[in-house]
N, C-alpha and C positions, 0 to 999 in steps of 0.2 A: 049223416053218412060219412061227413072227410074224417071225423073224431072219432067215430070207430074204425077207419081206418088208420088213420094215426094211432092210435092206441094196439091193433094188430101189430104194425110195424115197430110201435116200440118194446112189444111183448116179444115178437120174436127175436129182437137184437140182444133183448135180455138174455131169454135162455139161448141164447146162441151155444153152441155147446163148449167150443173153446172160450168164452166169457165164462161158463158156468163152472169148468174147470180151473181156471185162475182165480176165480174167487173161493173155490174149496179149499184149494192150495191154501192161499193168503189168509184165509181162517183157520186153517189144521196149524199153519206156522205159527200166528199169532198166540194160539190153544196151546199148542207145546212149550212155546217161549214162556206163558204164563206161568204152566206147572211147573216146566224147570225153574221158575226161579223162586218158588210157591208166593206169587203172586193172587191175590185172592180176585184180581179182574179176570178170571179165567170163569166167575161165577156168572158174570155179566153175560157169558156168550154161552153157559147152558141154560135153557130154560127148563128149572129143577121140578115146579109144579108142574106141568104137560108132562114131563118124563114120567115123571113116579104115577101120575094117572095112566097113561099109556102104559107102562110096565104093569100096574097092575091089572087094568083089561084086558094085557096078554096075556099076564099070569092067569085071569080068572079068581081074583081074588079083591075084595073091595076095599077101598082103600083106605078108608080108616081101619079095618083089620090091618094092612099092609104095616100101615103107620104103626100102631100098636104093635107089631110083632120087630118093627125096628127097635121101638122103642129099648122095648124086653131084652131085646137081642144086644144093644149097646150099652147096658146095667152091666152084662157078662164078660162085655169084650175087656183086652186088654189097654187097650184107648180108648177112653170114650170120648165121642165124639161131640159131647155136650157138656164136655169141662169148661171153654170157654163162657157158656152161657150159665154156668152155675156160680165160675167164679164173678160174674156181672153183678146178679143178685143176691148175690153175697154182699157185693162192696153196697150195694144199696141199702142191705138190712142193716151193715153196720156204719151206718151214716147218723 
């Protein structure tokens, strides 16, 4: 019984709600600072697999479709976004 009490009282000092405020701050800042400096540790603090599953159950749409229609979509763009990983496999093939 004292351990689930202890463990209530340390769950509430968590979400305490000005703790829970200070820490969104401190992560939106840290998130910002990343992109401004295009820092690529701004990847560490989205968690990109749950998003794009989440987006796509919201869409309603499954997600390896999703993925595929990224795909397609980024063959057209004007940047693609998987230049970096082309020219990777590139330098390998010509090793």
């Amino acid at each position: 019984m004292d351990s689930a009490r202890t463990e209530r009282g340390r769950v509430s000092q968590t979400l305490e709600e000005t703790h829970v405020a200070a820490s969104a701050e401190k992560h939106f800042r840290e998130l910002t600072a990343f992109l401004a400096a295009d820092d690529p540790k701004w990847k560490d603090l989205i968690p990109g697999k749950p998003l794009l599953a989440k987006f796509a159950s919201k869409a309603n749409i499954d997600l390896p479709r999703l993925k595929t229609a990224y795909v397609h979509a980024s063959e057209k763009a004007e940047v693609n976004p998987f230049t970096e990983i082309y020219s990777i496999f590139e330098a390998f093939a010509n090793r």
